[in-house]
N, CA, C and O atoms as CSV, one atom per row, in Angstrom:
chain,resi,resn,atom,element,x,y,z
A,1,UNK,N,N,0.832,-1.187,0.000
A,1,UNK,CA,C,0.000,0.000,0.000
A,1,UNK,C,C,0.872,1.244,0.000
A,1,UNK,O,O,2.051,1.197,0.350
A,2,UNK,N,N,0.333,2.239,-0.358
A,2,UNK,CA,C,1.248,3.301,-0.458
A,2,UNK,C,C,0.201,4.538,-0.190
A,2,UNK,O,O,-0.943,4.437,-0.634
A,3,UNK,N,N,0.736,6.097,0.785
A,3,UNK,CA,C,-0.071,6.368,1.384
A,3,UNK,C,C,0.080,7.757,-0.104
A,3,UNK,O,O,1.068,7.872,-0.828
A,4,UNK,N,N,-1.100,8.552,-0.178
A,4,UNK,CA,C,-1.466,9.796,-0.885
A,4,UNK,C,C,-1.984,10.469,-0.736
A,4,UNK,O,O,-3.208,10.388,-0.642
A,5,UNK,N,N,-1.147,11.760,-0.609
A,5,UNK,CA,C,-2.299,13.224,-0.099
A,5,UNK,C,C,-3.244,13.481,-1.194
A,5,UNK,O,O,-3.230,13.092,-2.362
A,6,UNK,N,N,-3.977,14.143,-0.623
A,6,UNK,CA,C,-5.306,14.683,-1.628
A,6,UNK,C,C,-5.199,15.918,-0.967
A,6,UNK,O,O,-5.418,16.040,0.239
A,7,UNK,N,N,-4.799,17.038,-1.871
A,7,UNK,CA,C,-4.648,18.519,-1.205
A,7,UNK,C,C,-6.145,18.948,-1.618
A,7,UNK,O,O,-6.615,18.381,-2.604
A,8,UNK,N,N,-6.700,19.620,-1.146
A,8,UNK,CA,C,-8.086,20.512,-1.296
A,8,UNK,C,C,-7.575,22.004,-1.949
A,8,UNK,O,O,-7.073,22.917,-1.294
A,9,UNK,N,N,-7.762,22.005,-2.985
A,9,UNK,CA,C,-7.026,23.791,-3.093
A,9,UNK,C,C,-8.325,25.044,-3.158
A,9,UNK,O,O,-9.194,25.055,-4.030
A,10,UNK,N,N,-8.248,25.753,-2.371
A,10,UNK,CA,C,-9.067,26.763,-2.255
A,10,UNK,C,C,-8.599,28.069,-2.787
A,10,UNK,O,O,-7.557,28.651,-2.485
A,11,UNK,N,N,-9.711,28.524,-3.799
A,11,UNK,CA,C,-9.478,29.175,-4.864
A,11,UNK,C,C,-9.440,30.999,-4.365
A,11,UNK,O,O,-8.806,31.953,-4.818
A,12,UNK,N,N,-10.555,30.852,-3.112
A,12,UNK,CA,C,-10.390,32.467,-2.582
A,12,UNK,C,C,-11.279,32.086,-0.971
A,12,UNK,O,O,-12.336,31.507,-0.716
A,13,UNK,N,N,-10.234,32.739,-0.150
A,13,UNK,CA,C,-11.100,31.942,1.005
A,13,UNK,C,C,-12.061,33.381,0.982
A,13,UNK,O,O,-13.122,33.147,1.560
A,14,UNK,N,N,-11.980,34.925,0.432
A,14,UNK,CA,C,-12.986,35.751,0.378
A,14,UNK,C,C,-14.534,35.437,0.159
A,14,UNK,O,O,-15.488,35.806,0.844
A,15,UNK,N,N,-14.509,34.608,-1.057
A,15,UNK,CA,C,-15.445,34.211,-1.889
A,15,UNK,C,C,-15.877,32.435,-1.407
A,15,UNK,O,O,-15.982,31.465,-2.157
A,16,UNK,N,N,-16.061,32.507,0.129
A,16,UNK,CA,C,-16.082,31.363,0.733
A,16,UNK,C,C,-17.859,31.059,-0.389
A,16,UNK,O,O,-18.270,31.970,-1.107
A,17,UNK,N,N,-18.540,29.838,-0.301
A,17,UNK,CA,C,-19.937,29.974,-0.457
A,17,UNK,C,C,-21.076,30.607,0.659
A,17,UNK,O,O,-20.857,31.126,1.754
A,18,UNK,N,N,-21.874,30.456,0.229
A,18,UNK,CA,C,-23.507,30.660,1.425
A,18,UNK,C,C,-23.360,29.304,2.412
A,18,UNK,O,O,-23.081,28.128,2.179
A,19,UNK,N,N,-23.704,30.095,3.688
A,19,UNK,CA,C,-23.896,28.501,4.463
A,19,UNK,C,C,-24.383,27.563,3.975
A,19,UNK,O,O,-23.884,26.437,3.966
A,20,UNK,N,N,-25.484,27.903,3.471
A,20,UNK,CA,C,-26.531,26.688,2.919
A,20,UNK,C,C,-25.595,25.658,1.916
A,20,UNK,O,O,-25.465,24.446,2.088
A,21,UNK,N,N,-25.050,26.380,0.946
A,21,UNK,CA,C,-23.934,25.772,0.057
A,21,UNK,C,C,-22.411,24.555,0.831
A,21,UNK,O,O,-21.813,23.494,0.653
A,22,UNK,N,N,-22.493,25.592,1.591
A,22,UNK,CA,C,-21.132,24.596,2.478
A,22,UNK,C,C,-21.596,23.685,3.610
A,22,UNK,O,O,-20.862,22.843,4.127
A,23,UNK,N,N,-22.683,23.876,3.911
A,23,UNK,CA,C,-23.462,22.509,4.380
A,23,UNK,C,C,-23.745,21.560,4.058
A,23,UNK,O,O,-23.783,20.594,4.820
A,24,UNK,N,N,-24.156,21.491,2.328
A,24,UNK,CA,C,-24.513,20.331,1.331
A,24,UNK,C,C,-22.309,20.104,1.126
A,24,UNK,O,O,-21.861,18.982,1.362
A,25,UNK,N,N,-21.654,20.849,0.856
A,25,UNK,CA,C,-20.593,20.343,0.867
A,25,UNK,C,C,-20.090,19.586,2.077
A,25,UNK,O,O,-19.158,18.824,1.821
A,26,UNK,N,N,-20.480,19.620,3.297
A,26,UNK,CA,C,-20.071,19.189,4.300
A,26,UNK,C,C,-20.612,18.001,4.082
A,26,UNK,O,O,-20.061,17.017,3.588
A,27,UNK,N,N,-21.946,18.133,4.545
A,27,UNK,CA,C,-22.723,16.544,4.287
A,27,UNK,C,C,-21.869,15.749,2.830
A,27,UNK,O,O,-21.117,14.808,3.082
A,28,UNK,N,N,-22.031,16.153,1.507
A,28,UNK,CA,C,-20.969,15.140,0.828
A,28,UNK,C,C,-19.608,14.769,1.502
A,28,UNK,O,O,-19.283,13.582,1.478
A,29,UNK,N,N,-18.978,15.467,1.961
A,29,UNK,CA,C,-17.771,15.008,3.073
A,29,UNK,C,C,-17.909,14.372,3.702
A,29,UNK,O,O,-17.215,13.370,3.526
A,30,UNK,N,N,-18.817,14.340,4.889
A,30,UNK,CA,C,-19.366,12.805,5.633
A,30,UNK,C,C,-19.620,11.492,5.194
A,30,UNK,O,O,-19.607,10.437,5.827
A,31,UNK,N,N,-19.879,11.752,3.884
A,31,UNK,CA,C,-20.187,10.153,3.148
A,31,UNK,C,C,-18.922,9.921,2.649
A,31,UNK,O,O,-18.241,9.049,3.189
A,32,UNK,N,N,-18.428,10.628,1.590
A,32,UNK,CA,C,-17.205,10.705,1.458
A,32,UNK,C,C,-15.863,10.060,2.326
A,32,UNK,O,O,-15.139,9.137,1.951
A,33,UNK,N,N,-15.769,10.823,3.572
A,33,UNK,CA,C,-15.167,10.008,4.639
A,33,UNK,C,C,-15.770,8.899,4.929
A,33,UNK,O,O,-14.908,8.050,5.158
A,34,UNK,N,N,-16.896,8.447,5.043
A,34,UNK,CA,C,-17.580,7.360,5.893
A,34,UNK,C,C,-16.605,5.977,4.503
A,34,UNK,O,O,-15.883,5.002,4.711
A,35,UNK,N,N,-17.145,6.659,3.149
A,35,UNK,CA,C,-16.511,5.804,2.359
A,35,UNK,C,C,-15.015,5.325,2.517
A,35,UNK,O,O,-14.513,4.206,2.414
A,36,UNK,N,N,-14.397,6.750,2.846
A,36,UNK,CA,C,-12.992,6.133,2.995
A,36,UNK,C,C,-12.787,4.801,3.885
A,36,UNK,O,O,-12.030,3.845,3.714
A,37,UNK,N,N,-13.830,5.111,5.001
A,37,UNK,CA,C,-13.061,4.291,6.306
A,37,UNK,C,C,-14.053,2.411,6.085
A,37,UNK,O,O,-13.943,1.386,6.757
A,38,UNK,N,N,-14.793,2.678,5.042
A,38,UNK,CA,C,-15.469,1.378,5.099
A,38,UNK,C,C,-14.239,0.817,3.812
A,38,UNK,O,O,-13.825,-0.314,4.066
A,39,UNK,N,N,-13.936,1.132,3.165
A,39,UNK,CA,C,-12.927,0.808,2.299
A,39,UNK,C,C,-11.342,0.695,3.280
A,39,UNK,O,O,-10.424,0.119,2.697
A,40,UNK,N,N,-11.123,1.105,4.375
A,40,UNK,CA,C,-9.846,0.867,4.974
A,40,UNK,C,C,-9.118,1.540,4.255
A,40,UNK,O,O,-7.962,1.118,4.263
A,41,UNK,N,N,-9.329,2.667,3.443
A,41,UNK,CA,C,-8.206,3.739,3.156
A,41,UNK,C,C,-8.237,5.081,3.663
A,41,UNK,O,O,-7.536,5.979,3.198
A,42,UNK,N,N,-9.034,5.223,4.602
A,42,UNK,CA,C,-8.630,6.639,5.463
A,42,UNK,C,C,-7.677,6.225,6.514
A,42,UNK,O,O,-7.363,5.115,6.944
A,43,UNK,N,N,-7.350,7.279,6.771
A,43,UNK,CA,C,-5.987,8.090,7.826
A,43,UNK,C,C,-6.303,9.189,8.514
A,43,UNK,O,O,-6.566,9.261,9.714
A,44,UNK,N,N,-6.246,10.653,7.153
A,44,UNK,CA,C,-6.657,11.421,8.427
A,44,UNK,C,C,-7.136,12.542,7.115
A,44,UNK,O,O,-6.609,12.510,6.003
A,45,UNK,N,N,-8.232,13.508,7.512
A,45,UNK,CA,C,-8.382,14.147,6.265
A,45,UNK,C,C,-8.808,15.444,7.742
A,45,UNK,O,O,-9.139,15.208,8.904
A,46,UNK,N,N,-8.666,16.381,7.232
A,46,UNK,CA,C,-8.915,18.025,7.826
A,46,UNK,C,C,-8.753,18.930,6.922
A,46,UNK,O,O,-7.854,18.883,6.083
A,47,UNK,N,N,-9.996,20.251,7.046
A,47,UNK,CA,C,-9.769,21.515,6.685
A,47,UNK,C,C,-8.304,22.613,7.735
A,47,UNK,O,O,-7.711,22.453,8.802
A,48,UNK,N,N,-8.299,23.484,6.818
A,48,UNK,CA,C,-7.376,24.097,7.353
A,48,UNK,C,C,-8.187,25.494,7.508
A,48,UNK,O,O,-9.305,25.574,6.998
A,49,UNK,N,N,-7.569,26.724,8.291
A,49,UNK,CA,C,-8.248,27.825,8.167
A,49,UNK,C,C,-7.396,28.790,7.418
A,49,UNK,O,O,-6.202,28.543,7.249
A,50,UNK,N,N,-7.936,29.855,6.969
A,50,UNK,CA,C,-7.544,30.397,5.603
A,50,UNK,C,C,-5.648,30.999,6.077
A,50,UNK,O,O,-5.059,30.953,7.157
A,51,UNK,N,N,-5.323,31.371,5.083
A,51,UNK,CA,C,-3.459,30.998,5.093
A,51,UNK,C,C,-3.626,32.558,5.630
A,51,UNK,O,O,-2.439,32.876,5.560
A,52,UNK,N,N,-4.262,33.682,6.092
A,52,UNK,CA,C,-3.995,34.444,7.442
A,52,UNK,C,C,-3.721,34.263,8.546
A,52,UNK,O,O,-3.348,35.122,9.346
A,53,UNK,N,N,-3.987,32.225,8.892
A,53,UNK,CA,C,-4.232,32.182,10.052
A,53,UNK,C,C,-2.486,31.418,10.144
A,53,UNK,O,O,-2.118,30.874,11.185
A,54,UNK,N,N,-1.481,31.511,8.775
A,54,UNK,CA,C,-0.771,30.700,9.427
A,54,UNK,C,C,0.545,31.456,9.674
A,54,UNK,O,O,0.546,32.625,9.287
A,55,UNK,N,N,1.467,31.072,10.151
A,55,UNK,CA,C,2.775,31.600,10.602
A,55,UNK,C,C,4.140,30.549,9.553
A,55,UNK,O,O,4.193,29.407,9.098
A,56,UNK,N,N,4.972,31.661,9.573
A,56,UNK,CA,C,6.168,31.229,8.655
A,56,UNK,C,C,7.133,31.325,9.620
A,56,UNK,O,O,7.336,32.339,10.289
A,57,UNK,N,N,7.989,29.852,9.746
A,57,UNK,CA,C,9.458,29.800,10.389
A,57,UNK,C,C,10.706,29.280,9.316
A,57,UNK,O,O,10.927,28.124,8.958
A,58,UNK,N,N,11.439,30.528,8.933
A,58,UNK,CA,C,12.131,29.980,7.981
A,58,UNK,C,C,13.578,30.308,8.188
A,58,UNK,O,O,13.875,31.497,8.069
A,59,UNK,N,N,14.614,29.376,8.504
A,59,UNK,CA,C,16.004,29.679,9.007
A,59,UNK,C,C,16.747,30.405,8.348
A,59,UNK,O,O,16.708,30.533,7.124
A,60,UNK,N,N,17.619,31.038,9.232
A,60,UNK,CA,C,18.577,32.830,8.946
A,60,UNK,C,C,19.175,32.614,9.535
A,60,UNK,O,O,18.745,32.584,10.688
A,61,UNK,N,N,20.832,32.234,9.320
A,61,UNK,CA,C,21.753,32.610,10.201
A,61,UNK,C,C,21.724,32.249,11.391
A,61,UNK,O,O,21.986,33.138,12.201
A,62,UNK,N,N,21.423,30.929,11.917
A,62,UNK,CA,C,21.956,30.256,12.663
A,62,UNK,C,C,20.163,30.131,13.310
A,62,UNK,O,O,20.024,29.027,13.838
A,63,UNK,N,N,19.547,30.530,13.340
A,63,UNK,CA,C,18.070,30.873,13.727
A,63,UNK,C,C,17.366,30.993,13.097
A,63,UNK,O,O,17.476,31.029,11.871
A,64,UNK,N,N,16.220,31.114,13.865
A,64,UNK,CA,C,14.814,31.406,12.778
A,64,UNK,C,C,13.646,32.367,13.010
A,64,UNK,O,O,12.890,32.551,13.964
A,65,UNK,N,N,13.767,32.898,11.828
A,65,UNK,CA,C,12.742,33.861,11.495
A,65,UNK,C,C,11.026,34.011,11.797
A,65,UNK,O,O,10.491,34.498,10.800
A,66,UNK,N,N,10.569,33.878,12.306
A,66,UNK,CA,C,9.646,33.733,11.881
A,66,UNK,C,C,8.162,34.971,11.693
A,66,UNK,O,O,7.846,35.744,12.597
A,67,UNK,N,N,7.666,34.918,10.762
A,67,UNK,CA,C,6.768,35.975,9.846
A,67,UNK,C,C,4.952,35.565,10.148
A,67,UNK,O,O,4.711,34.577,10.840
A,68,UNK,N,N,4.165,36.128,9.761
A,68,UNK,CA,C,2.914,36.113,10.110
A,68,UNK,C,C,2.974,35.279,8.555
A,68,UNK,O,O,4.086,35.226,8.029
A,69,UNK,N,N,1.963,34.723,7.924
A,69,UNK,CA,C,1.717,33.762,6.535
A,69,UNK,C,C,0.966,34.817,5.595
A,69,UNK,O,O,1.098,36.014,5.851
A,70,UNK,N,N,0.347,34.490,4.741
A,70,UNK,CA,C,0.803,32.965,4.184
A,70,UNK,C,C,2.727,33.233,3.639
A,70,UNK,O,O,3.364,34.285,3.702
A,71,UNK,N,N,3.222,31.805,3.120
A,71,UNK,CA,C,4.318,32.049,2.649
A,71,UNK,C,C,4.223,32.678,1.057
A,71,UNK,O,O,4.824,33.631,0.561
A,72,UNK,N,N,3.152,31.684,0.430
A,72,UNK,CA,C,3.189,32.158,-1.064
A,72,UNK,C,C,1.790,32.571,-1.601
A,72,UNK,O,O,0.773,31.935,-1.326
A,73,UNK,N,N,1.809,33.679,-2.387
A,73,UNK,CA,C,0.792,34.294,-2.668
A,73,UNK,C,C,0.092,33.371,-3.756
A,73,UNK,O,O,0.844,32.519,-4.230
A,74,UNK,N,N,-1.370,33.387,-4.298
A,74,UNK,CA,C,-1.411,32.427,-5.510
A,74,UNK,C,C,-2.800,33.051,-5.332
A,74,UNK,O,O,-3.346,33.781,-4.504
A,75,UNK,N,N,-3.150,32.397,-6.556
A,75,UNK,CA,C,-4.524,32.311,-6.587
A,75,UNK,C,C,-5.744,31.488,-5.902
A,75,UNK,O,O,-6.932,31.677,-5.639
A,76,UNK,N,N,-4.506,30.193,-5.727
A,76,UNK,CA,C,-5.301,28.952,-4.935
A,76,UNK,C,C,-3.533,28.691,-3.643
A,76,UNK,O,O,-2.303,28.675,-3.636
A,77,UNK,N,N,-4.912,28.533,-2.697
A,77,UNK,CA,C,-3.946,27.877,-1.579
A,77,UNK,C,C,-4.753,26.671,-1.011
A,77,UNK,O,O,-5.965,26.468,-1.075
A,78,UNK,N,N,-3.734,25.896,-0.416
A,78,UNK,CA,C,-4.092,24.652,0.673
A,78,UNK,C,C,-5.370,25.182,1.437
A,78,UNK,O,O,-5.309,26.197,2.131
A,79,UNK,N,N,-6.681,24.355,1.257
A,79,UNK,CA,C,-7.662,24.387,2.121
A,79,UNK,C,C,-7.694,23.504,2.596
A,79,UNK,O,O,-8.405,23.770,3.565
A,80,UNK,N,N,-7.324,22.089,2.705
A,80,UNK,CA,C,-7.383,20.910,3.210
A,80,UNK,C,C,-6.776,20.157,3.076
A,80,UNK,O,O,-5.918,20.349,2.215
A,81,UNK,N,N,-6.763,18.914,3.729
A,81,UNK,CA,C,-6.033,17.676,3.218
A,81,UNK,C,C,-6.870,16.067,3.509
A,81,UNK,O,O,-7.877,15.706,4.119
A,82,UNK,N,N,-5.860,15.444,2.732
A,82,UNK,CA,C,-6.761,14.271,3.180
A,82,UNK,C,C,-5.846,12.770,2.771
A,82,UNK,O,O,-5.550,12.455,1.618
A,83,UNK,N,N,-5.496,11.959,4.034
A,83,UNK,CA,C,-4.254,11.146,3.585
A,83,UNK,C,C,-5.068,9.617,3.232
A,83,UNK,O,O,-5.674,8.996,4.106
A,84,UNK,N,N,-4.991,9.294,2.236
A,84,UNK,CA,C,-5.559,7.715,1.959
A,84,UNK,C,C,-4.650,6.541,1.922
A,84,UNK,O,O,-3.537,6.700,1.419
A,85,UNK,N,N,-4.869,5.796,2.226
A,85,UNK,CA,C,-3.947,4.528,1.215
A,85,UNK,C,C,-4.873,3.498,0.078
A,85,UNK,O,O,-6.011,3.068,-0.109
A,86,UNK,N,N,-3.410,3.465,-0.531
A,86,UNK,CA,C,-4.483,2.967,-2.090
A,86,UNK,C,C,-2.873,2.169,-2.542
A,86,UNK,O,O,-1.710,2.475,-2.280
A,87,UNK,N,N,-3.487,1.042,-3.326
A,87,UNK,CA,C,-2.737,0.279,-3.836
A,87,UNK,C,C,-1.732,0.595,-5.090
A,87,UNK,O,O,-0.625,0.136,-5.374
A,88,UNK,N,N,-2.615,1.620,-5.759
A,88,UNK,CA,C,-1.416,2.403,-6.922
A,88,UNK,C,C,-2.132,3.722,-6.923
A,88,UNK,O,O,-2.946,3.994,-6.041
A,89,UNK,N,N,-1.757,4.773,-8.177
A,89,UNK,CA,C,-1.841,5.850,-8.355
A,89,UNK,C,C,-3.742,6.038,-8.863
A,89,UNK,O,O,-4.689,6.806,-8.697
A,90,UNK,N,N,-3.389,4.752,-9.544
A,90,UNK,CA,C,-5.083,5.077,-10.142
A,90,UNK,C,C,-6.402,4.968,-8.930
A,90,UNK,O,O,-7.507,5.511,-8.913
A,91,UNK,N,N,-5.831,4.155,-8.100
A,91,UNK,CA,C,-6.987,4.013,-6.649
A,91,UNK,C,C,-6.785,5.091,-6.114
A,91,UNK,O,O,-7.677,5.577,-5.418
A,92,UNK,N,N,-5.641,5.715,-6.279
A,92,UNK,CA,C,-5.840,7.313,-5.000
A,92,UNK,C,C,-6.371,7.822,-6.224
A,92,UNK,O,O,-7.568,7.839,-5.939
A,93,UNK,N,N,-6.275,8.320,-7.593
A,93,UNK,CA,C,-6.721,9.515,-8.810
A,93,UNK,C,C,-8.318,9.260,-8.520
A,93,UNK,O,O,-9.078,10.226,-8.587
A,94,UNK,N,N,-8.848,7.894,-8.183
A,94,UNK,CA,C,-10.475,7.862,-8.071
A,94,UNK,C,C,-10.551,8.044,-6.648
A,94,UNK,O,O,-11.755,8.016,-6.395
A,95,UNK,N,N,-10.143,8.152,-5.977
A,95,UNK,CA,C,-10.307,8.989,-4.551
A,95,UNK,C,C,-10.367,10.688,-4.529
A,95,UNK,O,O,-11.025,11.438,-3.807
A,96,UNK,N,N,-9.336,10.999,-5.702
A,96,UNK,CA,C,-9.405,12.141,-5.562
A,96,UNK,C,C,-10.635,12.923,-6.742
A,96,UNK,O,O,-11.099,14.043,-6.954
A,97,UNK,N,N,-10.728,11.916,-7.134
A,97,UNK,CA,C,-12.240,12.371,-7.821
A,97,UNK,C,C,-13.488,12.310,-7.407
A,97,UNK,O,O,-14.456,12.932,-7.844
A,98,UNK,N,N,-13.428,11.374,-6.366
A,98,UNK,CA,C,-14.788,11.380,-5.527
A,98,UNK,C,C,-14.309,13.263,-4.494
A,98,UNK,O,O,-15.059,14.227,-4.338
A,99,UNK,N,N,-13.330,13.151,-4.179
A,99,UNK,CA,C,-12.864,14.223,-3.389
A,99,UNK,C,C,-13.334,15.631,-4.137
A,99,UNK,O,O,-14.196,16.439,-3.793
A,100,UNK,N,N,-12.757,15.627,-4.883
A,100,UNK,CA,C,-13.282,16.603,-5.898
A,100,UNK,C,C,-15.043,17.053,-6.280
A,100,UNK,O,O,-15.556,18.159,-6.106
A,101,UNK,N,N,-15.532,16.123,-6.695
A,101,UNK,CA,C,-16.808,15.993,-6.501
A,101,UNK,C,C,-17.315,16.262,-5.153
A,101,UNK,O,O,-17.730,17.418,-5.061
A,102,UNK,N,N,-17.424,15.536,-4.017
A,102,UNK,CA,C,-17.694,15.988,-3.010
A,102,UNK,C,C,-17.754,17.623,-2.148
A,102,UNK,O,O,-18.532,18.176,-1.371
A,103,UNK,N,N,-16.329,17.988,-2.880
A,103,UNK,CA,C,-15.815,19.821,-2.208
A,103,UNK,C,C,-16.028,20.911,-3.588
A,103,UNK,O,O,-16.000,22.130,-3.761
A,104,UNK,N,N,-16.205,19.942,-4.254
A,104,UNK,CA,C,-16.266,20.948,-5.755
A,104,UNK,C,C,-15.205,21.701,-5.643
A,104,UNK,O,O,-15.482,22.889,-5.476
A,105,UNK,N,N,-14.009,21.431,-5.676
A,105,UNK,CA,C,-12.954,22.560,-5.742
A,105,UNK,C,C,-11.561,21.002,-6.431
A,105,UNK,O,O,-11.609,19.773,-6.474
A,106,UNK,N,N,-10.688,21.905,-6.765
A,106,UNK,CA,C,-9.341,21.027,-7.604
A,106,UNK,C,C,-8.912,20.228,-6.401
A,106,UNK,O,O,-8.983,20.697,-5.265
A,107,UNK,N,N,-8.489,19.077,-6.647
A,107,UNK,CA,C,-7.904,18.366,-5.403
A,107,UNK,C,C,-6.015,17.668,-6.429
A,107,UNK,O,O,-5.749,17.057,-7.463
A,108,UNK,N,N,-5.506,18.080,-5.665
A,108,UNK,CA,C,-3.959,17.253,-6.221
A,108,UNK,C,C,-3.857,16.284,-5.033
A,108,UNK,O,O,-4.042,16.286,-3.816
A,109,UNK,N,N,-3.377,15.266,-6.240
A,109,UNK,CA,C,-2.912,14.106,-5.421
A,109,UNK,C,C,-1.690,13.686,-5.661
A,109,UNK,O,O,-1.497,13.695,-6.877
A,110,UNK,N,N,-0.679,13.283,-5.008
A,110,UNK,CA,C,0.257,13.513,-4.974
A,110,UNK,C,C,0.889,12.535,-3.437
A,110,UNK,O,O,0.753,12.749,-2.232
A,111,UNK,N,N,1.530,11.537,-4.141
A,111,UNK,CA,C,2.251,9.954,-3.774
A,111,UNK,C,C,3.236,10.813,-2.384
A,111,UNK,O,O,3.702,11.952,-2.414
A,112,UNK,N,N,3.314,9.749,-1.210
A,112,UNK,CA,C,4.247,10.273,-0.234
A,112,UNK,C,C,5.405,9.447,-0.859
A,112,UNK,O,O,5.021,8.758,-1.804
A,113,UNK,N,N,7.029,9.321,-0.502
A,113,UNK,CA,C,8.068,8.988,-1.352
A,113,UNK,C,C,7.850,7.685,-0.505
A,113,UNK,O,O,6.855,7.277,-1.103
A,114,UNK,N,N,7.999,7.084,0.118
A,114,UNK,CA,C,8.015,5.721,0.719
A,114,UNK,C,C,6.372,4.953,0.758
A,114,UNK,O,O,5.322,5.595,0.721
A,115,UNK,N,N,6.474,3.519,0.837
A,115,UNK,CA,C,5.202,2.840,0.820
A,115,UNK,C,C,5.352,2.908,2.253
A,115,UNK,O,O,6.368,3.151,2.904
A,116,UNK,N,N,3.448,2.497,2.885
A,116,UNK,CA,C,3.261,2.410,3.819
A,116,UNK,C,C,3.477,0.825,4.673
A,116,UNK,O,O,3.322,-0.264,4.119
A,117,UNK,N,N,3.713,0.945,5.558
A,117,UNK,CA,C,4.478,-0.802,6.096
A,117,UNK,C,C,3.472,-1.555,6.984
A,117,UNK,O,O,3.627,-2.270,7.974
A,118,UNK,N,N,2.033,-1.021,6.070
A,118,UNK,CA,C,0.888,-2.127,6.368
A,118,UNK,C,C,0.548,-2.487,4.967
A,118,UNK,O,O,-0.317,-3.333,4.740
């Protein structure tokens, strides 16, 4: 088995949706997860809060810096994550398409460098 992030990329945390909207996204997330864990490929999946909320530590001269976030500006940043295991690339790419579907937003998936030692 080999483990794979599924990044959530959030396109503007300004332009969040209507509650009503991110409620029906939530509820698809619950099944979504429920699926992962009846399949034995969840781990651990979480939202993040928008990249104001994060802090940068980046080493200088013997120490470290550290800055209020985000680090990199973009159009889309990390809104989430979500770690599966899947037997090759194509079992996590249909994970990350149910993922996708579920949050309606781009999801990258993207292999950790070592297999997992279950």
């Amino acid at each position: 088995m080999q483990y794979y992030l599924l990044n959530v990329m959030q396109p503007g945390w300004d332009e969040l949706p209507a509650p009503e909207v991110m409620a029906e996204i939530g509820e698809r997330l619950d099944v979504f997860h429920r699926e992962l864990r009846e399949a034995g490929a969840w781990v651990f999946a979480g939202g993040l809060h928008s990249p104001d909320a994060s802090t940068v530590l980046r080493p200088r001269d013997g120490d470290v810096l550290i800055t209020d976030g985000p680090y990199a500006e973009g159009k889309e940043q990390l809104g989430g994550i979500c770690i599966v295991k899947a037997p090759d690339l194509d079992a996590a790419l249909e994970w990350g398409r149910k993922a996708a579907l579920a949050t309606t937003l781009p999801i990258e998936v993207r292999p950790f460098q070592h297999e997992s030692e279950d």
